[in-house]
C-alpha positions, 0 to 999 in steps of 0.5 A: 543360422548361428550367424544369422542368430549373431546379428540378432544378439549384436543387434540386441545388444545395441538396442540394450546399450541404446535403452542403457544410454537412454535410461541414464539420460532420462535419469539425468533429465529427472534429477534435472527436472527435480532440481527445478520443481525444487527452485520453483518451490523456493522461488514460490515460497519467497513470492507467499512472503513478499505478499505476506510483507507487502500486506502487512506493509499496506496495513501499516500504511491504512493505521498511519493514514487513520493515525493522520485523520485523529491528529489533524482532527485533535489539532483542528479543535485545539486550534479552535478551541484557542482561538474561542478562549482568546475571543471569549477573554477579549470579548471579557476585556474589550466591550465589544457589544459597545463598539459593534452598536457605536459602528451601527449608530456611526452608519446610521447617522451617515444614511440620515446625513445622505437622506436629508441633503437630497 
């Protein structure tokens, strides 16, 4: 019986060396898996801030468009509003009323010369 109690402490005792080697790799794998979730957390976090940038980046880019909008309206009206005042001081230097009704009578006369040799 004592060797037949032998064998079952050598076997016991495998099987405890064999759990002792198991736990340690499982320790292993553990610190292994927590470095891991560790990267993972910082890679996620660099991710929240790209998004962050990324939109602060699209904010930026709709102002510079609505900034593109009031300046080419401003320019449009300044643009206008020179090309009125030039009109306004020519219309003030050149009698214009008088060339436009001249051009008229001009046309008027040629229809009446057309008219009258038919």
């Amino acid at each position: 019986m004592s060797r037949n109690n032998n064998n079952h402490l050598k076997k016991l005792r495998k099987i405890r060396d064999k759990l002792k080697e198991e736990c340690e790799k499982f320790n292993i794998i553990n610190e292994e898996i927590n470095a891991m979730h560790n990267e993972y957390q910082q890679i996620n976090d660099n991710y929240n801030n790209y998004i962050n940038l990324i939109n602060e980046g699209n904010n930026h880019t709709n102002e510079i468009t609505n900034w593109e909008y009031y300046e080419n309206l401003f320019v449009y009206f300044g643009f206008y509003f020179f090309f009125g005042c030039v009109i306004y001081v020519i219309s003030k230097r050149i009698p214009i009323n008088k060339i436009i009704i001249y051009i008229f009578e001009s046309i008027y006369k040629l229809i009446d010369f057309f008219r009258k040799t038919k």
